[in-house]
CHARMM-style PDB file with segment names, atoms N, HN, CA, C and O in Angstrom:
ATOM      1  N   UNK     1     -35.323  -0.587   5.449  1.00  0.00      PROA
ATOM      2  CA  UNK     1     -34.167  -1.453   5.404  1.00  0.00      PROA
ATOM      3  C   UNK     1     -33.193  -0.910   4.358  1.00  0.00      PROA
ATOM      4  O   UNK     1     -33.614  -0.491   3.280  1.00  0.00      PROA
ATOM      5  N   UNK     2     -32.013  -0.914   4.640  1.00  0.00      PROA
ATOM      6  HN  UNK     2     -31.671  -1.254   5.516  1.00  0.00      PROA
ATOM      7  CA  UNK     2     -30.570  -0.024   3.753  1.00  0.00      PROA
ATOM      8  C   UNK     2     -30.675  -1.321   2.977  1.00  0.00      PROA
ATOM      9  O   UNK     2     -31.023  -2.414   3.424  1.00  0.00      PROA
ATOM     10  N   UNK     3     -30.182  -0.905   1.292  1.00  0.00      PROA
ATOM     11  HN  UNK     3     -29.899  -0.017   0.930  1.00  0.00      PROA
ATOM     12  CA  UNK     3     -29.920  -1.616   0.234  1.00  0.00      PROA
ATOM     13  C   UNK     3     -28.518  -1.608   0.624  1.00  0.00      PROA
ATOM     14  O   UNK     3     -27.824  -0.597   0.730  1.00  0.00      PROA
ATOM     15  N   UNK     4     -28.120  -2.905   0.846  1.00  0.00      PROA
ATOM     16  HN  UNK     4     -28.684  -3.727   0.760  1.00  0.00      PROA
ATOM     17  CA  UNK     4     -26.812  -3.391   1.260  1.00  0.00      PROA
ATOM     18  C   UNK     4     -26.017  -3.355  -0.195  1.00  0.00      PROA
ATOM     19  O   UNK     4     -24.820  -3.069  -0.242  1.00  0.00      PROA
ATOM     20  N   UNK     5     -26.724  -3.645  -1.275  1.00  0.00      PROA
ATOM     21  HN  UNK     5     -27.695  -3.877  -1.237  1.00  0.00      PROA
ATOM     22  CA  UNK     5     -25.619  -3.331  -2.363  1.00  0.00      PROA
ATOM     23  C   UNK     5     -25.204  -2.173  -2.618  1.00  0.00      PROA
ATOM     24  O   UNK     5     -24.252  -2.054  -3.390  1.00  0.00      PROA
ATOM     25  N   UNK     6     -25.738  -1.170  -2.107  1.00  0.00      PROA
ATOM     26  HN  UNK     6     -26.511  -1.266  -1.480  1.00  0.00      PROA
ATOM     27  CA  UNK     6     -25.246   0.353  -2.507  1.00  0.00      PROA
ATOM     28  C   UNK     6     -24.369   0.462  -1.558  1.00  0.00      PROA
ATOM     29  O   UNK     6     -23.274   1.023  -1.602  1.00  0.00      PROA
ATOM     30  N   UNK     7     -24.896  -0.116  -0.651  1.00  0.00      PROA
ATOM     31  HN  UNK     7     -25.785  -0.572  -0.615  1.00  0.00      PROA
ATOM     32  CA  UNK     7     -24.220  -0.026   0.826  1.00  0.00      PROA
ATOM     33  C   UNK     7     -22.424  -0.597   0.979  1.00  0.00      PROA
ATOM     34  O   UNK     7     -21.483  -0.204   1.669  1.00  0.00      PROA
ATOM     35  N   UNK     8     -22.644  -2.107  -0.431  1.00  0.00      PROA
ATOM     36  HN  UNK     8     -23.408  -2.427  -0.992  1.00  0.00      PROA
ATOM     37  CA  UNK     8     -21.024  -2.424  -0.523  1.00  0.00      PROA
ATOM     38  C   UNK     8     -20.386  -1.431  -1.646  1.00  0.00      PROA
ATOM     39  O   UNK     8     -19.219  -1.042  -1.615  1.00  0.00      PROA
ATOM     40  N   UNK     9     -21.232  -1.123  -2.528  1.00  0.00      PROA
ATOM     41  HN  UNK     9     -22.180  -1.439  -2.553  1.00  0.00      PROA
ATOM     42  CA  UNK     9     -21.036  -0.418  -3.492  1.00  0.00      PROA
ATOM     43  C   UNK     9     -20.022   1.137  -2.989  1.00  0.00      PROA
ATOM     44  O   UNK     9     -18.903   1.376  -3.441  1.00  0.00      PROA
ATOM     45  N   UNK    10     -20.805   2.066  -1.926  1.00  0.00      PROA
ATOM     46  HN  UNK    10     -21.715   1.872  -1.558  1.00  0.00      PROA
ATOM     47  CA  UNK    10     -20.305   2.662  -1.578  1.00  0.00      PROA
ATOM     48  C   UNK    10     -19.069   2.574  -1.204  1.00  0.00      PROA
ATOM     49  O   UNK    10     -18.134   3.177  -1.730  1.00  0.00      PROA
ATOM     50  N   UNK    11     -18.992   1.720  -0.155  1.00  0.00      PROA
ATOM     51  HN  UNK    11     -19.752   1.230   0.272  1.00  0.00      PROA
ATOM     52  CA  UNK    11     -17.567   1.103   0.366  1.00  0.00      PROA
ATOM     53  C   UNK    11     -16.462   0.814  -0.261  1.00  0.00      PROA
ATOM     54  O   UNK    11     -15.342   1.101   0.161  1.00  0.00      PROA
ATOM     55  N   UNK    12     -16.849  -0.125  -1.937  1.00  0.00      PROA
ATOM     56  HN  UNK    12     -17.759  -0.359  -2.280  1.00  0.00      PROA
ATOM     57  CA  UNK    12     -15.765  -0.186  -2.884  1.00  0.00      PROA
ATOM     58  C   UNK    12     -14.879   0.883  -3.244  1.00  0.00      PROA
ATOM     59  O   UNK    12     -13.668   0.820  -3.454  1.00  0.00      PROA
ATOM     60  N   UNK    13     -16.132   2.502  -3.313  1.00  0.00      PROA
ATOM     61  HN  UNK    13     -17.116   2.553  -3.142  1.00  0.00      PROA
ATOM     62  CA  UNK    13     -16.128   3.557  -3.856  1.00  0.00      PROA
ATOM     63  C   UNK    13     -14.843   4.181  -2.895  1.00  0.00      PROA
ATOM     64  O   UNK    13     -13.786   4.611  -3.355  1.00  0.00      PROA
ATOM     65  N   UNK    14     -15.147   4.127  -1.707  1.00  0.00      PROA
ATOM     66  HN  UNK    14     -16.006   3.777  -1.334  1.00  0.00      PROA
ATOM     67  CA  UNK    14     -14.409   4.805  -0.903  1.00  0.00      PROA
ATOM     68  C   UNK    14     -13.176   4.481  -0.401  1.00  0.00      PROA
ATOM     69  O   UNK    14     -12.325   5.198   0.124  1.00  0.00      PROA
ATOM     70  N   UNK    15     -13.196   2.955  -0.700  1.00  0.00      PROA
ATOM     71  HN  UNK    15     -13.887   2.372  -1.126  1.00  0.00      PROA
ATOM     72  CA  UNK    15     -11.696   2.168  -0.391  1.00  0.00      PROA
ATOM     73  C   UNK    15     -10.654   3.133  -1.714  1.00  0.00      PROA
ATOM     74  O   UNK    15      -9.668   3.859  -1.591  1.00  0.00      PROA
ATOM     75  N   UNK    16     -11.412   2.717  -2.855  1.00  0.00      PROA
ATOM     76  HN  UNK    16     -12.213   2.127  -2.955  1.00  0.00      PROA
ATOM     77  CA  UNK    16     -11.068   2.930  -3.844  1.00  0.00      PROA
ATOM     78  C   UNK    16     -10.076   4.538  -4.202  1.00  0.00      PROA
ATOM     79  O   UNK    16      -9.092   4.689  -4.927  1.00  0.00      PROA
ATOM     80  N   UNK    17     -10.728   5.398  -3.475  1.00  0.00      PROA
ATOM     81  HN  UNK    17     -11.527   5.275  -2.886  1.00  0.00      PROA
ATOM     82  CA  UNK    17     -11.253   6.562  -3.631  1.00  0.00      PROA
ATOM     83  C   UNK    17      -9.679   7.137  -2.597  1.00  0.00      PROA
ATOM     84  O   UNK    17      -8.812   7.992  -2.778  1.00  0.00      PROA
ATOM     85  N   UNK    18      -9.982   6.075  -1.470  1.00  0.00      PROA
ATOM     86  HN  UNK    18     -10.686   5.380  -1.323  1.00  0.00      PROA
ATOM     87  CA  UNK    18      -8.534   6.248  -0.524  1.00  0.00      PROA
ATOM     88  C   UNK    18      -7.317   5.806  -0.966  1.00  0.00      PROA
ATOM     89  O   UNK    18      -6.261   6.439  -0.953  1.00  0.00      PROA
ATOM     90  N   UNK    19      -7.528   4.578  -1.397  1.00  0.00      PROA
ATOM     91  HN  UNK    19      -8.386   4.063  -1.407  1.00  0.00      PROA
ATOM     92  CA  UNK    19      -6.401   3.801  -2.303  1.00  0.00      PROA
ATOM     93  C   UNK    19      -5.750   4.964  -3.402  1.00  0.00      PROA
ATOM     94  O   UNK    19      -4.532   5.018  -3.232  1.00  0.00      PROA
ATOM     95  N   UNK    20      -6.158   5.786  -4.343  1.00  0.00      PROA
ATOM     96  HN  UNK    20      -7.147   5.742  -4.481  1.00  0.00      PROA
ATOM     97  CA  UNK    20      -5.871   6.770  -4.918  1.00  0.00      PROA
ATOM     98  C   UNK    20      -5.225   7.831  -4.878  1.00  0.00      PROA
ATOM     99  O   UNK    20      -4.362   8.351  -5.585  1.00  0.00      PROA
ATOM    100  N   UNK    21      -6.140   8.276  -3.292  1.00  0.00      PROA
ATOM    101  HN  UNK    21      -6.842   7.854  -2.718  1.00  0.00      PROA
ATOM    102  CA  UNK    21      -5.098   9.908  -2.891  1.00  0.00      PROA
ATOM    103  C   UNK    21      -3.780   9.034  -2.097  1.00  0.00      PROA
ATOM    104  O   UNK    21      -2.600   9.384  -2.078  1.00  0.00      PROA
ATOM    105  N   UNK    22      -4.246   8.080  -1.606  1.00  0.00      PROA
ATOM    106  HN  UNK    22      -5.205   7.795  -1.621  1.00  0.00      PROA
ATOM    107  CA  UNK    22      -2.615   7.619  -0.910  1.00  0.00      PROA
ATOM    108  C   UNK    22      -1.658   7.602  -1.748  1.00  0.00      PROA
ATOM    109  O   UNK    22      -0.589   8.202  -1.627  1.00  0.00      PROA
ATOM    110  N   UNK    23      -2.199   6.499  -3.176  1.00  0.00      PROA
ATOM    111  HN  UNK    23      -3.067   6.012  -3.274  1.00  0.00      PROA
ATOM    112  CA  UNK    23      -0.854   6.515  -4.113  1.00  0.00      PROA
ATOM    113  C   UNK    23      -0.180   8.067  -4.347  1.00  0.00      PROA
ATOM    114  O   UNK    23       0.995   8.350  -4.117  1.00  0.00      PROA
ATOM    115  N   UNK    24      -1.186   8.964  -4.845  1.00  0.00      PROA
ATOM    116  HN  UNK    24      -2.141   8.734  -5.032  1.00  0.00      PROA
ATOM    117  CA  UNK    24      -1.124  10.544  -5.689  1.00  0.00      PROA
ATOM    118  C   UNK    24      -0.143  11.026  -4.594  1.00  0.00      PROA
ATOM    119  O   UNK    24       0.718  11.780  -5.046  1.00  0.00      PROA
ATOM    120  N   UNK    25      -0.041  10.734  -3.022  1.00  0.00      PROA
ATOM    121  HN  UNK    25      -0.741  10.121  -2.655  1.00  0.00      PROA
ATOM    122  CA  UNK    25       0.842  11.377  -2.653  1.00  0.00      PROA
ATOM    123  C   UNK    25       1.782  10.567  -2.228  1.00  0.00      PROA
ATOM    124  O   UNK    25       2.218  10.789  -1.098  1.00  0.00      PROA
ATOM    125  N   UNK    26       2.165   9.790  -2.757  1.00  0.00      PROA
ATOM    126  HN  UNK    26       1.811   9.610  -3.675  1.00  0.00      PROA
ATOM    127  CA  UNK    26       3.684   8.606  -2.547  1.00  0.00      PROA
ATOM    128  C   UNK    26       3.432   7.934  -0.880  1.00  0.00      PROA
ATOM    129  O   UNK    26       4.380   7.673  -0.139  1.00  0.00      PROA
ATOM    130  N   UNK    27       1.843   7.711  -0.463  1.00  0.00      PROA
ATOM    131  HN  UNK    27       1.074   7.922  -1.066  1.00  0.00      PROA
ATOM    132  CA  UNK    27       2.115   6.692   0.492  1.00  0.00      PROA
ATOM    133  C   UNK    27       0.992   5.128  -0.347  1.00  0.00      PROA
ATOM    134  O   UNK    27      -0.063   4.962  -0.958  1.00  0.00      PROA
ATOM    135  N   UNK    28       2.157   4.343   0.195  1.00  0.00      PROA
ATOM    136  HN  UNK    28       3.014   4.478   0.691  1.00  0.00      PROA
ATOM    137  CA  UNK    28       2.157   2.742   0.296  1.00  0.00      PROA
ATOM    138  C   UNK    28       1.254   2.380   0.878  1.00  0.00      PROA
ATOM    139  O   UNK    28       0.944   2.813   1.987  1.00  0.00      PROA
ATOM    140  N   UNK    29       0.362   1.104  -0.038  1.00  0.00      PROA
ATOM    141  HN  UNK    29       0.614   0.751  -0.939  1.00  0.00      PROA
ATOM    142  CA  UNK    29      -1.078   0.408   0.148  1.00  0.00      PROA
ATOM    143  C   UNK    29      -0.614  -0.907   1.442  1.00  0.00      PROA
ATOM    144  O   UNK    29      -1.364  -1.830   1.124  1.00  0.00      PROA
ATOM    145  N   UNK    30      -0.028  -1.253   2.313  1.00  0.00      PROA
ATOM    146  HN  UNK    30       0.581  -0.503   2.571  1.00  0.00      PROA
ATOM    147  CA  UNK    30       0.167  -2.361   2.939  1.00  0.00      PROA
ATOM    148  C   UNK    30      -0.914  -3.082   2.916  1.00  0.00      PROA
ATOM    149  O   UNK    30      -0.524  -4.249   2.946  1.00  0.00      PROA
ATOM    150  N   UNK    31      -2.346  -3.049   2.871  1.00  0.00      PROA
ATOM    151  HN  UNK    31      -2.663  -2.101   2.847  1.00  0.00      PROA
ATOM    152  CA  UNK    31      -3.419  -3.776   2.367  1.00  0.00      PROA
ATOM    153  C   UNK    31      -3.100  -4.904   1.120  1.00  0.00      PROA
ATOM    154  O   UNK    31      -3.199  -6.123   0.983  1.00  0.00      PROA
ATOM    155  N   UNK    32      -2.694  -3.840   0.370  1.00  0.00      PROA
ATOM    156  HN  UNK    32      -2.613  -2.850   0.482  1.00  0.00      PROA
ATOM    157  CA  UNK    32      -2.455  -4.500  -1.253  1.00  0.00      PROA
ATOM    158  C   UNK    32      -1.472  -5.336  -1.277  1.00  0.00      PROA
ATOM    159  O   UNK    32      -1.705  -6.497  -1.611  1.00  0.00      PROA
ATOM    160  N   UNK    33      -0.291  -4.974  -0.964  1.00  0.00      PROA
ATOM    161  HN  UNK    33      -0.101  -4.030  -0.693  1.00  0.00      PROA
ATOM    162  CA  UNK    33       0.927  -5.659  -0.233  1.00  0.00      PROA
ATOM    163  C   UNK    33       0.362  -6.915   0.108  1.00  0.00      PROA
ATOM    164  O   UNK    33       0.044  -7.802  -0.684  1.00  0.00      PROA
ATOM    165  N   UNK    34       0.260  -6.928   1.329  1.00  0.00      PROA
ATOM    166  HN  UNK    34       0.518  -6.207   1.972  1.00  0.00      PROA
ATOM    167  CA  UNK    34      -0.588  -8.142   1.736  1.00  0.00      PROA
ATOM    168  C   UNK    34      -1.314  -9.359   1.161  1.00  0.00      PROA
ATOM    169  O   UNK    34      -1.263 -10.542   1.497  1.00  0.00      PROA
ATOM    170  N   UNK    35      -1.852  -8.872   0.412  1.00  0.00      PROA
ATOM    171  HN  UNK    35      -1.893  -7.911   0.139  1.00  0.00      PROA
ATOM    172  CA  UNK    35      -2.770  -9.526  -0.300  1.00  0.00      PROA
ATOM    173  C   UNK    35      -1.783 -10.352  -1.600  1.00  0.00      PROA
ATOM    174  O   UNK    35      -1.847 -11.516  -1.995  1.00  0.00      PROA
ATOM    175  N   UNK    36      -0.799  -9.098  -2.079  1.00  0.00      PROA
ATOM    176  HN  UNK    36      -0.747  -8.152  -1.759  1.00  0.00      PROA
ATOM    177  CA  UNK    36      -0.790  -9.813  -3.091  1.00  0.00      PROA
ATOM    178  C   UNK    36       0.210 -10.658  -2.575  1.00  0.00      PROA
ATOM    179  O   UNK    36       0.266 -11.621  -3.339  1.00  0.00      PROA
ATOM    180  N   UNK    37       1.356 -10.837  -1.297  1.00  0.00      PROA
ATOM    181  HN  UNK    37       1.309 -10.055  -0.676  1.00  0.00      PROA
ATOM    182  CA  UNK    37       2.188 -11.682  -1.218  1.00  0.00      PROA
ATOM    183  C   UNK    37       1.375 -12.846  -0.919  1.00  0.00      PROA
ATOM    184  O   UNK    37       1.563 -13.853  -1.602  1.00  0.00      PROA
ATOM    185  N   UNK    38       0.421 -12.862   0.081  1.00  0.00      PROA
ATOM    186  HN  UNK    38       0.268 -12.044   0.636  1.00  0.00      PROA
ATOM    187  CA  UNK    38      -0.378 -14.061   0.432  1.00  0.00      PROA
ATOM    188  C   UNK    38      -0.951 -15.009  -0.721  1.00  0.00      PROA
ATOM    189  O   UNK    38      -1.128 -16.208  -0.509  1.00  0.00      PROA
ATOM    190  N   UNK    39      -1.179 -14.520  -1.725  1.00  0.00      PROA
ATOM    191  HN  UNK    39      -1.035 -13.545  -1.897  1.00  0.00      PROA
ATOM    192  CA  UNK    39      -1.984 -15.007  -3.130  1.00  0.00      PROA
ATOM    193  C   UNK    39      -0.922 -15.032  -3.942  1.00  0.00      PROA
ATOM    194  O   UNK    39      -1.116 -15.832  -4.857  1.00  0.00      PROA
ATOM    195  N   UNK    40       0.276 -14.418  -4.010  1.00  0.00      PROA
ATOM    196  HN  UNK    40       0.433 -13.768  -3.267  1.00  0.00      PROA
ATOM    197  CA  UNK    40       1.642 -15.150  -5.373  1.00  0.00      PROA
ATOM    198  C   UNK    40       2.516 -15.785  -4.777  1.00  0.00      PROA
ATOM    199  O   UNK    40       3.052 -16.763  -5.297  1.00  0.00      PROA
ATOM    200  N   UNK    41       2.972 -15.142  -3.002  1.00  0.00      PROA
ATOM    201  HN  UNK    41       2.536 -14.347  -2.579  1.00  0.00      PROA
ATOM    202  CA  UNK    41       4.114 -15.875  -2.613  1.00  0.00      PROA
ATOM    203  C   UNK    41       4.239 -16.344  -1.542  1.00  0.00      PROA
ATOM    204  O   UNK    41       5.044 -15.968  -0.690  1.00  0.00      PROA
ATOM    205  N   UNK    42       3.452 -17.230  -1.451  1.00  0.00      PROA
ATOM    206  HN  UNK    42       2.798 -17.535  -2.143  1.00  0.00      PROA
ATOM    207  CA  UNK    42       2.745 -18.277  -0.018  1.00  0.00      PROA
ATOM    208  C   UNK    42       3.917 -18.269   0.992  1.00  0.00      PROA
ATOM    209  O   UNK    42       4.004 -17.948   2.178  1.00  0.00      PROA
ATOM    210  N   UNK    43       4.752 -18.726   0.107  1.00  0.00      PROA
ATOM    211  HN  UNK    43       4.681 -18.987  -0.856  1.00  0.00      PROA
ATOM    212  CA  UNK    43       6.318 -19.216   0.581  1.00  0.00      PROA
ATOM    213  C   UNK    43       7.018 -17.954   1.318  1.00  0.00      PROA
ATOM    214  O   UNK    43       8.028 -18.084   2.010  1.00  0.00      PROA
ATOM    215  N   UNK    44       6.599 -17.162   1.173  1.00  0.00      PROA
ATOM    216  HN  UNK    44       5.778 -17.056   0.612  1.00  0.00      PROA
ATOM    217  CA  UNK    44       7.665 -15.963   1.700  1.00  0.00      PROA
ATOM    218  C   UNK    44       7.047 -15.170   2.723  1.00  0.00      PROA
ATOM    219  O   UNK    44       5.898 -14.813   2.462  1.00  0.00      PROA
ATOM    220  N   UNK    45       7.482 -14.840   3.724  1.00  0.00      PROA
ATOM    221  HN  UNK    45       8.415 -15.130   3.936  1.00  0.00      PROA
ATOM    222  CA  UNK    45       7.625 -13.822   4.992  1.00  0.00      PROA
ATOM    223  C   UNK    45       6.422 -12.684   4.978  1.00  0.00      PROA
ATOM    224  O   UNK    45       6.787 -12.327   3.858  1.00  0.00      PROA
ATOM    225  N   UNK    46       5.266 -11.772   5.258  1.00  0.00      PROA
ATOM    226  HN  UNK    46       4.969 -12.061   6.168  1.00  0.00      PROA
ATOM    227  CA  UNK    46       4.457 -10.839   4.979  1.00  0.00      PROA
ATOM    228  C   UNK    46       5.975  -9.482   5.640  1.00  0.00      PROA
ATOM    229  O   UNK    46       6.911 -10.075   6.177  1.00  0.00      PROA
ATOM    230  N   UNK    47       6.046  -8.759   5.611  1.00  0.00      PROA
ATOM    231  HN  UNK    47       5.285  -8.277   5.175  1.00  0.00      PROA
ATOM    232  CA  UNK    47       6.905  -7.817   6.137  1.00  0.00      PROA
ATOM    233  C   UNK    47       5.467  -7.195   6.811  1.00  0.00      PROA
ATOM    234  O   UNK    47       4.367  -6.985   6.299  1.00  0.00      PROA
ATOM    235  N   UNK    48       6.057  -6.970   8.394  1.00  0.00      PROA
ATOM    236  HN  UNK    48       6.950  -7.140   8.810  1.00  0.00      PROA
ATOM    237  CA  UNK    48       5.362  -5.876   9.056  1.00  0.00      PROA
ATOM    238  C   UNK    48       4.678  -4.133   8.464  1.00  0.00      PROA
ATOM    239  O   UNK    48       4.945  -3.519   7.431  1.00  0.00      PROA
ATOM    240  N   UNK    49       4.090  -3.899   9.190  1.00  0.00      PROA
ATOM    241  HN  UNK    49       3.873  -4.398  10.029  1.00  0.00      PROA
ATOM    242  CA  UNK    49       3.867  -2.443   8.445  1.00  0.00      PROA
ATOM    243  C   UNK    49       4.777  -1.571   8.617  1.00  0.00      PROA
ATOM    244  O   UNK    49       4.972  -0.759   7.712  1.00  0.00      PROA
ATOM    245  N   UNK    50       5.600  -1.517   9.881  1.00  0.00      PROA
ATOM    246  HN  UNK    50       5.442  -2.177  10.616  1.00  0.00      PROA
ATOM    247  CA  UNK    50       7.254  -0.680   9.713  1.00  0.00      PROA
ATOM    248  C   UNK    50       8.134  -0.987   9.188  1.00  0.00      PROA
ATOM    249  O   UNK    50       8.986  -0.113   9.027  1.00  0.00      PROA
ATOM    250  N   UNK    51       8.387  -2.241   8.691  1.00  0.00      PROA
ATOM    251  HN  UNK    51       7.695  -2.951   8.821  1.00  0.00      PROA
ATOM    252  CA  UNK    51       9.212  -2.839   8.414  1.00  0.00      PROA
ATOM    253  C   UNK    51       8.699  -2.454   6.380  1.00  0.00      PROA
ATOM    254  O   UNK    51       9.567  -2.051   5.606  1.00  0.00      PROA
ATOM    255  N   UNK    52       7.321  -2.678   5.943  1.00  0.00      PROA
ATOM    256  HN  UNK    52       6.616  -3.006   6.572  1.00  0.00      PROA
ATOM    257  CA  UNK    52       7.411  -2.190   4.918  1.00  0.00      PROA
ATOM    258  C   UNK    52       7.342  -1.105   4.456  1.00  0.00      PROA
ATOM    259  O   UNK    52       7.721  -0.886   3.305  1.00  0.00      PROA
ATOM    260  N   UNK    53       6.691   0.120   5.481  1.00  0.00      PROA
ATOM    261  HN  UNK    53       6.383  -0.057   6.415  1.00  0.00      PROA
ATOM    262  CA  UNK    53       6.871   1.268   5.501  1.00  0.00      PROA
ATOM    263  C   UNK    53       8.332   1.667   5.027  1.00  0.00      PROA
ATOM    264  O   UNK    53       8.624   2.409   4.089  1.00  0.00      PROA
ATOM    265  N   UNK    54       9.289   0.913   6.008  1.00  0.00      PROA
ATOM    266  HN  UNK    54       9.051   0.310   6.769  1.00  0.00      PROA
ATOM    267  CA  UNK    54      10.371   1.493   5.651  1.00  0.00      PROA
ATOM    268  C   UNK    54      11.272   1.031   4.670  1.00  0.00      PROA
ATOM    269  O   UNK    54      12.201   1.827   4.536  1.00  0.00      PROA
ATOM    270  N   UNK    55      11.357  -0.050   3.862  1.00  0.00      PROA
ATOM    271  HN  UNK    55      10.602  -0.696   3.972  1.00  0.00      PROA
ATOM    272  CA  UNK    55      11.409  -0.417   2.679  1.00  0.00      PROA
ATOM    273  C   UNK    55      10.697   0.764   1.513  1.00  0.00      PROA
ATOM    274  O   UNK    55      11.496   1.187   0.677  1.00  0.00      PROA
ATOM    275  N   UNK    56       9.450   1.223   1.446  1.00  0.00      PROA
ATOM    276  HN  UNK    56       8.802   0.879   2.125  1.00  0.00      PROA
ATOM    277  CA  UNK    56       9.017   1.999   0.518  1.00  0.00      PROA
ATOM    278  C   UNK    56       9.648   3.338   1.022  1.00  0.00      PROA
ATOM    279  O   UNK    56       9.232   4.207   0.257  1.00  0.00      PROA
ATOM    280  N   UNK    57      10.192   3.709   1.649  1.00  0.00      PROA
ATOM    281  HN  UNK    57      10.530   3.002   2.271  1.00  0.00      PROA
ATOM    282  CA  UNK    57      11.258   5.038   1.935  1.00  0.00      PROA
ATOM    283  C   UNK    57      11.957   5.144   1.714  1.00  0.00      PROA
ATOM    284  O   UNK    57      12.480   6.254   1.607  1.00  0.00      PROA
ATOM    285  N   UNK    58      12.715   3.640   1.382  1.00  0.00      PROA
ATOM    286  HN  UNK    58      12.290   2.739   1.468  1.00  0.00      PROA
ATOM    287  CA  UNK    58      14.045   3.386   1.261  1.00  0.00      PROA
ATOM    288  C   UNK    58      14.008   3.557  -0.197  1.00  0.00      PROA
ATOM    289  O   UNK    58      14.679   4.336  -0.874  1.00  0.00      PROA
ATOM    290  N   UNK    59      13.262   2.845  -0.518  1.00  0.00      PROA
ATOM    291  HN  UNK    59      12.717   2.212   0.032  1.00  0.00      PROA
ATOM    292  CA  UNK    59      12.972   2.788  -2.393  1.00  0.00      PROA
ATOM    293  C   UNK    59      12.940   3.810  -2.873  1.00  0.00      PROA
ATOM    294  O   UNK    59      13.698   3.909  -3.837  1.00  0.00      PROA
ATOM    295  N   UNK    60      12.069   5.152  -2.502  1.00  0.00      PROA
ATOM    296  HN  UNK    60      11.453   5.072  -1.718  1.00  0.00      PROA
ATOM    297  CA  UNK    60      11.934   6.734  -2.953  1.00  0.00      PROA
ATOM    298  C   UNK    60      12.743   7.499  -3.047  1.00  0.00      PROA
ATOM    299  O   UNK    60      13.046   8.321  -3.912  1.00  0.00      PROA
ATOM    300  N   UNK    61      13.327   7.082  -1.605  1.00  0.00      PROA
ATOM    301  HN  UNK    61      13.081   6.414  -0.902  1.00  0.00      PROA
ATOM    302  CA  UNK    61      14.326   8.352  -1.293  1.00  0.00      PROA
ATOM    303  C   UNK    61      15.638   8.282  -1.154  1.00  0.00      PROA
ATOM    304  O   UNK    61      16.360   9.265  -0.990  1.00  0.00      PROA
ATOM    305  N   UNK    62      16.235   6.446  -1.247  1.00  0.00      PROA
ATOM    306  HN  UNK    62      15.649   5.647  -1.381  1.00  0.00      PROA
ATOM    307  CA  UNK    62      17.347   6.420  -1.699  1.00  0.00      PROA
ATOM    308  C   UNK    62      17.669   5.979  -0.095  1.00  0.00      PROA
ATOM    309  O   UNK    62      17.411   6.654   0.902  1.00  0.00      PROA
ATOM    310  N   UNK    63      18.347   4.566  -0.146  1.00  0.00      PROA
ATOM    311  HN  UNK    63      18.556   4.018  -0.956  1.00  0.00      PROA
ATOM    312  CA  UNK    63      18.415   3.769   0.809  1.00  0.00      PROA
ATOM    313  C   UNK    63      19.672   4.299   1.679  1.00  0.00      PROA
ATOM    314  O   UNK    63      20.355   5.088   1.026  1.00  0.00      PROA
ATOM    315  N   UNK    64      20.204   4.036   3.141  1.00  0.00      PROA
ATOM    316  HN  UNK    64      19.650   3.395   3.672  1.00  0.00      PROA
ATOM    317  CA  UNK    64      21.135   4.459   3.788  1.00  0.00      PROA
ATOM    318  C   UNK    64      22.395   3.854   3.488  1.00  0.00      PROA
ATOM    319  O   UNK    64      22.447   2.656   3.208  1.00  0.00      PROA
ATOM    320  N   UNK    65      23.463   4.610   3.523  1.00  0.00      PROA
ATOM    321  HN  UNK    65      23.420   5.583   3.751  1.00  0.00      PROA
ATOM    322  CA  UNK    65      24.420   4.402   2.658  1.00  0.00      PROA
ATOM    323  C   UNK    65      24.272   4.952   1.327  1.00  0.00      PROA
ATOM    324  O   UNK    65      25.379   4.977   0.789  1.00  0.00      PROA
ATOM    325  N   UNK    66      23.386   5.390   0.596  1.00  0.00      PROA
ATOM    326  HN  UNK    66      22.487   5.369   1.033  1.00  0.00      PROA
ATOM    327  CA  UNK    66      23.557   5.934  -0.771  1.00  0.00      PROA
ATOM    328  C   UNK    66      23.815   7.601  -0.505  1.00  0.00      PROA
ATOM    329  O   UNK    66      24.181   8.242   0.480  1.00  0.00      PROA
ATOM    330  N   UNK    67      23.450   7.946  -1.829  1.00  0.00      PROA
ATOM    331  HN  UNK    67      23.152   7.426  -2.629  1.00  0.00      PROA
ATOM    332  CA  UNK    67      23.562   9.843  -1.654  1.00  0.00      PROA
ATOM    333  C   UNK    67      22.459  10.614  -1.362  1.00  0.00      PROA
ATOM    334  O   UNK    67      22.069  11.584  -2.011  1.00  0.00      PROA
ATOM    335  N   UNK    68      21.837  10.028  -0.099  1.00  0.00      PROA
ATOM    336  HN  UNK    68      22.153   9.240   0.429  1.00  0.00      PROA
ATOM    337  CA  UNK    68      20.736  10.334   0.617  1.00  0.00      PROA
ATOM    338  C   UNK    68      19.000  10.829  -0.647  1.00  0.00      PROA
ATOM    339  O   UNK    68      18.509  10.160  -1.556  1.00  0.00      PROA
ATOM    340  N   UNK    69      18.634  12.034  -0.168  1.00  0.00      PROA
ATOM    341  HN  UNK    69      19.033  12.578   0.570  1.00  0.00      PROA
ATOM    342  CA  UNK    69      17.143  12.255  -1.296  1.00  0.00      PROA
ATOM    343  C   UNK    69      17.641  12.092  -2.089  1.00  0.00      PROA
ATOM    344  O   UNK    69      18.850  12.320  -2.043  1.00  0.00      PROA
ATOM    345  N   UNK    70      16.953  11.517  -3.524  1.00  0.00      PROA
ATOM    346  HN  UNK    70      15.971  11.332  -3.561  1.00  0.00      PROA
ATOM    347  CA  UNK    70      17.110  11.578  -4.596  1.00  0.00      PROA
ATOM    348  C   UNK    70      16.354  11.786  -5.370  1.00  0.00      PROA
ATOM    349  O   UNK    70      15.250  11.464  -4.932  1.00  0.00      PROA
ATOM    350  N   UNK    71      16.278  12.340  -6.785  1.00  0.00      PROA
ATOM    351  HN  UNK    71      17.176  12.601  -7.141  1.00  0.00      PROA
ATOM    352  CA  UNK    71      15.011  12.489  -7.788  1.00  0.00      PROA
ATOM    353  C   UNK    71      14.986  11.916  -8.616  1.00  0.00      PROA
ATOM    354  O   UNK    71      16.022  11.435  -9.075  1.00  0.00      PROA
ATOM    355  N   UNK    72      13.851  11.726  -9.140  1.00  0.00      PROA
ATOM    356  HN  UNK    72      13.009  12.116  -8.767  1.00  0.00      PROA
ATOM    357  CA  UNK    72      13.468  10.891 -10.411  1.00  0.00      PROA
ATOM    358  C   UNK    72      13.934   9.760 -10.416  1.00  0.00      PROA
ATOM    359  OT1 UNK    72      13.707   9.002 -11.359  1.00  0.00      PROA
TER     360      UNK     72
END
């Protein structure tokens, strides 16, 4: 019989582990998102995953109408 605590244990490890390289390369947790609007802001709308996808593109790289890529 599998020790189910190693078994969630692992899983933490690997969420975790994904959660990480996504940030390291500038993609967006919509999981986390989620979670945290549902638990601070009951009151307000969840944004879709394209819809927040493209909000965090907009945020990086400098929204339409501005002076397109931008750095830092």
């Amino acid at each position: 019989m599998p020790d189910t605590n190693l078994s969630n244990r692992w899983s933490g490890f690997a969420k975790c582990l994904c959660q990480g390289a996504r940030l390291m390369v500038g993609v967006p947790d919509y999981d986390t998102y989620v979670e945290h609007m549902l638990r601070t802001h009951p009151d307000r709308p969840v944004m879709s995953y394209a819809e927040f996808f493209r909000e965090r593109q907009n945020a990086r790289y400098g929204a339409a109408g501005g002076s397109g890529l931008r750095c830092c």
